[in-house]
Every structure is written in C-alpha cells, then in structure tokens.
N, C-alpha and C positions, 0 to 999 in steps of 0.2 A: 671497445678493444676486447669486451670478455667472447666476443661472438666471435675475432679472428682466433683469441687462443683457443679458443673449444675447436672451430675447423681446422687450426693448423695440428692438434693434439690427433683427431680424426685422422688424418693425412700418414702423418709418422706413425699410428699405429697399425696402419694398413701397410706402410711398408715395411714395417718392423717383421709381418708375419709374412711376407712376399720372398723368397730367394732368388737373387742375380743371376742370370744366365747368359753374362757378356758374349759367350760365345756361341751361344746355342742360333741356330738361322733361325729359328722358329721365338722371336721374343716377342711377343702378343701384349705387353705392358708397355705404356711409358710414361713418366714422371717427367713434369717440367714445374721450375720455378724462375721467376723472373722479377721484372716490374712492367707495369701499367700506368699509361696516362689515359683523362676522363676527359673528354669534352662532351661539354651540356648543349653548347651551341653548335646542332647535325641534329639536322634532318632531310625530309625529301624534297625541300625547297633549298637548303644549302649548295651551294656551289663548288664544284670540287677544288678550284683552289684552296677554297674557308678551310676544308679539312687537315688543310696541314698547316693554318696560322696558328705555331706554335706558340708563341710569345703570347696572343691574347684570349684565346682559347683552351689551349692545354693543361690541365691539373697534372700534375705530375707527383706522383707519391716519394716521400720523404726517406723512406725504409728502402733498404737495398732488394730486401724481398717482399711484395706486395701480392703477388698474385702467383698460385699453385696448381698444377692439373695433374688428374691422372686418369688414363684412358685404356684400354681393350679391344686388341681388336678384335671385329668381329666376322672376320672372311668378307671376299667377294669385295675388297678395296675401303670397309666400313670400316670405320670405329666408333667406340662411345666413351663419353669421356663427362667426368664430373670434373669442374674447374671453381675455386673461390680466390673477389680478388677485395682489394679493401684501398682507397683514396683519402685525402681531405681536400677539399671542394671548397676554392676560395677564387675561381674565376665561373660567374654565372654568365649566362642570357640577360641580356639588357633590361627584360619585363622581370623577370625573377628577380633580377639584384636590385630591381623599383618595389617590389613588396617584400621583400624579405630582410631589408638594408646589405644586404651581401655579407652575411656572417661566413666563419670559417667550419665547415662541416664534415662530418666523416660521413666517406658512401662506403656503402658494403651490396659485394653481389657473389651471389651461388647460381652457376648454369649447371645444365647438363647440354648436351649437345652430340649429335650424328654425324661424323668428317666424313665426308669419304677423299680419298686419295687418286689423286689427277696423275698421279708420275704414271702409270702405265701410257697414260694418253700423251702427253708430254712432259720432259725435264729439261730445265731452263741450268746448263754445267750439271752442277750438284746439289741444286735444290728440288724438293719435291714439294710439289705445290697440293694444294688441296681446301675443299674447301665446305662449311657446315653449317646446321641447322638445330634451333632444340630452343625451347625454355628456358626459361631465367628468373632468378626473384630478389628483387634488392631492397635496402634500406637505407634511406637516408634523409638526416634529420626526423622530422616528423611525418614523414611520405613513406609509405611502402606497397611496394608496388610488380605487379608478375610482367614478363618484357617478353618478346619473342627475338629469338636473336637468330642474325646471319655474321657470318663468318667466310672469311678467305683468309688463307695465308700459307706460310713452307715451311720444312722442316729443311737442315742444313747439318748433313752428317758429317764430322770432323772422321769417326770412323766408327768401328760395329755397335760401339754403344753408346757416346758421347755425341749431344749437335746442340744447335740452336734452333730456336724454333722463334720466328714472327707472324704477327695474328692482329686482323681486324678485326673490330666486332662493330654492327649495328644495333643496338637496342632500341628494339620500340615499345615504348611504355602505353600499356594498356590499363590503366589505372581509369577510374570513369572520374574522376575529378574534372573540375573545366580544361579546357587547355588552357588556359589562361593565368591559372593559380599552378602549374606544373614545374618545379622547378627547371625541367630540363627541355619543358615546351613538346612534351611527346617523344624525345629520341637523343640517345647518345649515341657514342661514338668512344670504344674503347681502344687501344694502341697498347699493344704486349710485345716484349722479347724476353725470353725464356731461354733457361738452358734445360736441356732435354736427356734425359736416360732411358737406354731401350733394356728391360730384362725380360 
C-alpha cells in the first residue's frame, strides 16, 4: 500500500501545478481515475469468450479508485500517457493456485504507453476509439516482472471536458522465470473504466 500512496501523492502533485482550461480547444492533458479488474487467466491460447468469464476469472479491486492516468498529447493523433493501477489477486490460473495454495495478493503496475486516436478514421455516435502501445512493470507478491502492453479502447465525452474512458489491456510478462512457476502463465488481461478530464 506504501507504493500506491507514494504514486497516488505523485499524481496530485502534478496536478496541483497544472491549470484547467475547460474551455480552451487546445487541451493537450487528460487525467482519468477509475477501477480496474485483473485476469491472470489470458493469454494467446485463451479463447475470447474466457475473456469476459467474469465470475471465475476477474479480480476486481475493492476501492472505488484503483487505477489513475495522465496523458499529453502529442500532435499528429498521438498521445503518451503514464497510468498506475493496484488489485488484490485472489482468483489465479489453475497451475498457479496448485503451487501457490491461492493466497490473497496485492498486484501493482505502472505503464507508460503511446495511444494514438482512431476518431479521425472512424467514430462509432460519440465515442472515440483509439488504441496503444508502451511498457509496463508490475509487482506482485514475490514476482516482479517488466510486460509489454497493447491496448484498445474509447473515450466518451459527456462535453468539453468531462467523459468516460474504457480500456483494455494485454500484458505480456516477460519475466525469464519458467512458464510454469508464473503466477499469471505469461499474460494478463486488464479491464478499466475511468472517468476522464481534458485541460
């Protein structure tokens, strides 16, 4: 827990020195907080149904706020964006929860990530879709471990500075541990909704 207040302290002091410009066309920042659920079991043999078995699958964080971003754009439909999110981990993988006894655990992950934005190309009503790419590094339990993530999801503007924001994530755990001993088998699978401010 000391590791989400030290990022969440980071977060608020970044915006503490940032000023709102709800009305400005030109808002190049956006801050989103939400929650996040973790499945352990996704990867590239899972089935896309498996991905949405929520009930046996999905760790779902306890805290209203679990997971924070804030991003910049950067011209030419890019952004970059630093995001931390925090779970506790009490549904594993079948081989995992055989060596581990299925204890309850806290995961922690800091990305950085490059979206680029799809609305130019299409918008589905009033969502803008988009979708990204970047590094990752998490902790959890006694595992620590650097991921490469992809990313798809949309932003959903109520109006100039208020929306929602939904977001996949793949993690693929590049850890040189066996596969075997891995608690998440090589690969998550994160699920965010956020609410979003543009200044």
């Amino acid at each position: 827990m000391k590791k989400i207040s030290v990022l969440f302290t980071i977060f608020c002091f970044l915006l503490g020195n940032i000023n709102f410009y709800g009305q400005d066309s030109e808002n190049k920042w956006q801050f989103s907080f939400g929650v996040n659920a973790v499945d352990l079991d996704a990867d590239t043999s899972t089935k896309l149904t498996e991905f949405f078995d929520i009930q046996d699958n999905w760790n779902v964080s306890k805290s209203p706020i679990s997971m924070i971003s804030l991003s910049k754009y950067c011209g030419n439909n890019i952004s970059f964006s630093l995001s931390g999110s925090f779970n506790t981990i009490s549904k594993y993988v079948p081989s995992a929860a055989a060596n581990n006894g299925n204890p309850t655990n806290e995961f922690l992950a800091v990305d950085a990530m490059l979206k680029y934005d799809l609305s130019n190309v299409f918008t589905i009503v009033k969502w803008e879709p988009f979708v990204g790419i970047g590094p990752g590094y998490t902790w959890f339990d006694d595992q620590t471990y650097m991921t490469g993530n992809l990313s798809v999801g949309a932003n959903y503007w109520f109006s100039e500075v208020f929306g929602l924001t939904l977001m996949a994530d793949f993690k693929n755990n590049y850890d040189d541990i066996r596969e075997s001993l891995k608690y998440d088998e090589g690969g998550t699978m994160r699920w965010s909704a956020m609410l979003s401010m543009k200044f």
